[in-house]
Structure formats: C-alpha cells, structure tokens
C-alpha positions as CSV (number, residue, x, y, z in Angstrom):
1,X,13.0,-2.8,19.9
2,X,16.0,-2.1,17.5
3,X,17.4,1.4,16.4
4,X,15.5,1.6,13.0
5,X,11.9,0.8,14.9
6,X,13.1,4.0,17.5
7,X,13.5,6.5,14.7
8,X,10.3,5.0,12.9
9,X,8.5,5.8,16.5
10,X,9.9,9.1,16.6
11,X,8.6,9.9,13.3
12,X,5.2,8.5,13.8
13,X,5.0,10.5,16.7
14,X,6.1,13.5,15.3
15,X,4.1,13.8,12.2
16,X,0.9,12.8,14.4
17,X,1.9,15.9,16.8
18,X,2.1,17.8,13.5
19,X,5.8,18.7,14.0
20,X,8.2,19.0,11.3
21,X,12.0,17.9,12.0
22,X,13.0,21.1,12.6
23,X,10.6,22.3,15.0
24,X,11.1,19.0,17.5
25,X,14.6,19.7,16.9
26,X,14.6,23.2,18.3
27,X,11.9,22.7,20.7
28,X,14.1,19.9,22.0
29,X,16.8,22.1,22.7
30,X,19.3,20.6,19.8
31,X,20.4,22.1,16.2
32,X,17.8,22.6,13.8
33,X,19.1,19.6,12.0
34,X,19.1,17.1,14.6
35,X,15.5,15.4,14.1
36,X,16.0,15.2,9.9
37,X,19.7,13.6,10.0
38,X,18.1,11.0,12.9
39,X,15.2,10.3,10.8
40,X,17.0,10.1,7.6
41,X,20.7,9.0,7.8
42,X,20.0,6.9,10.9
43,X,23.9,7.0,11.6
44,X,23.3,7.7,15.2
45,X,20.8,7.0,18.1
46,X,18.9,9.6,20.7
47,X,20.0,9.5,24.2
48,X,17.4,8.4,26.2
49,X,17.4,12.1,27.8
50,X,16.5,13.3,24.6
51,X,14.3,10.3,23.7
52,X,12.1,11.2,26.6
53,X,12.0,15.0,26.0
54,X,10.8,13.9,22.0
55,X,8.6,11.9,23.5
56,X,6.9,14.6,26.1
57,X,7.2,17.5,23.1
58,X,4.9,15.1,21.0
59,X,2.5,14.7,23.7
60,X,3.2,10.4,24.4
61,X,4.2,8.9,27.2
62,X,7.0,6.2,27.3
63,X,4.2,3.6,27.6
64,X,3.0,4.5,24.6
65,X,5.9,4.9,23.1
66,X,7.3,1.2,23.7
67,X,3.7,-0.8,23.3
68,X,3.7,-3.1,21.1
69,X,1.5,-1.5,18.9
70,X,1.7,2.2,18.6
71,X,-1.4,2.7,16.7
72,X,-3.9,0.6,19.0
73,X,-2.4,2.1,22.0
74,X,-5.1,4.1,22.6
75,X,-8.1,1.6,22.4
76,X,-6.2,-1.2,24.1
77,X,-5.6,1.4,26.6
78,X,-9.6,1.9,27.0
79,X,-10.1,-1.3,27.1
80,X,-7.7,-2.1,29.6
81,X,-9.8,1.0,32.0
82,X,-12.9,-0.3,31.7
83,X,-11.7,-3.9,32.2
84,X,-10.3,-3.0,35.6
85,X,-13.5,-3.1,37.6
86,X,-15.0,-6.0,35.4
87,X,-15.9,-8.7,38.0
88,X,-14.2,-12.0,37.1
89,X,-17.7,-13.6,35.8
90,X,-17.8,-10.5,33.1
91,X,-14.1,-10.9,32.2
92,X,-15.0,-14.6,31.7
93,X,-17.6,-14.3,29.5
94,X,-16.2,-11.3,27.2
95,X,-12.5,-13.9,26.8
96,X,-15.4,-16.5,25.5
97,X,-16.5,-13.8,23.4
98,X,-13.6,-13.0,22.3
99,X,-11.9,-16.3,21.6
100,X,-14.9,-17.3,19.5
C-alpha cells in the first residue's frame, strides 16, 4: 500500500465516521489543519502513532484498515465467522458452489 492509497483510506474512513478534517484533526490531538493539508496536498505521511489513533477515532481497526478491500471488509469478515465452524464436507461443497 503506497502513500496516496493511506490518505485515500483515511478519508474513506473519515467521511464514513461522519468527521470533517477538522474534527479528526483536533480529536486526534494535532492542529485543526492537519487532516485537510494530509488529505489535500499529500506532501507529507501520518506517523503510524497518529495513523492508529485516526484509525481508533473513526471506529476501524488496523485490519480493516489494510484489507484489501475496504468496502467488503465487513461481509468478508461475516463470512470468514461463520466459516470457522463449517466442517470440511460444508466448506467443500460451498468452494464448488462458489467456483461454479
């Protein structure tokens, strides 16, 4: 994951948590500007200290965060549950399923 798909993350997340720049930036404990000049001149990159307090304000995890895909992350994750006490017959059959 490069720079450009970090900030893209961080303002995915923080527009689904309903936070504008300047909220996350105060309620992450930096200047009110800190979120927008991330976001919009992309001349710089989050610590990871601050990465993980953005991502902990917008209610993520760093799993979610870093999966592939941001916006299956939930159902994948559902998925993944109920797949864990699947015996291997049933996991068999829904791959044939699946790769169908």
């Amino acid at each position: 994951m490069d720079k450009d798909e970090i900030i893209n993350r961080i303002s995915r997340l923080r527009t689904r948590a309903n936070l504008s720049a300047r909220a996350l930036s105060m309620a992450i404990g930096m200047n009110e500007g800190y979120i927008n000049r991330l976001e919009t001149k992309r001349d710089f990159s989050p610590s990871i200290d601050v990465l993980l307090n953005i991502i902990e304000v917008c209610n993520s995890c760093t799993e979610e965060f870093f999966y592939y895909n941001l916006d299956n992350y939930n159902e994948d994750m559902k998925i993944i549950k109920l797949l864990k006490n699947t015996n291997s017959t049933k996991k068999n059959a829904i791959l044939t399923l699946l790769e169908c």
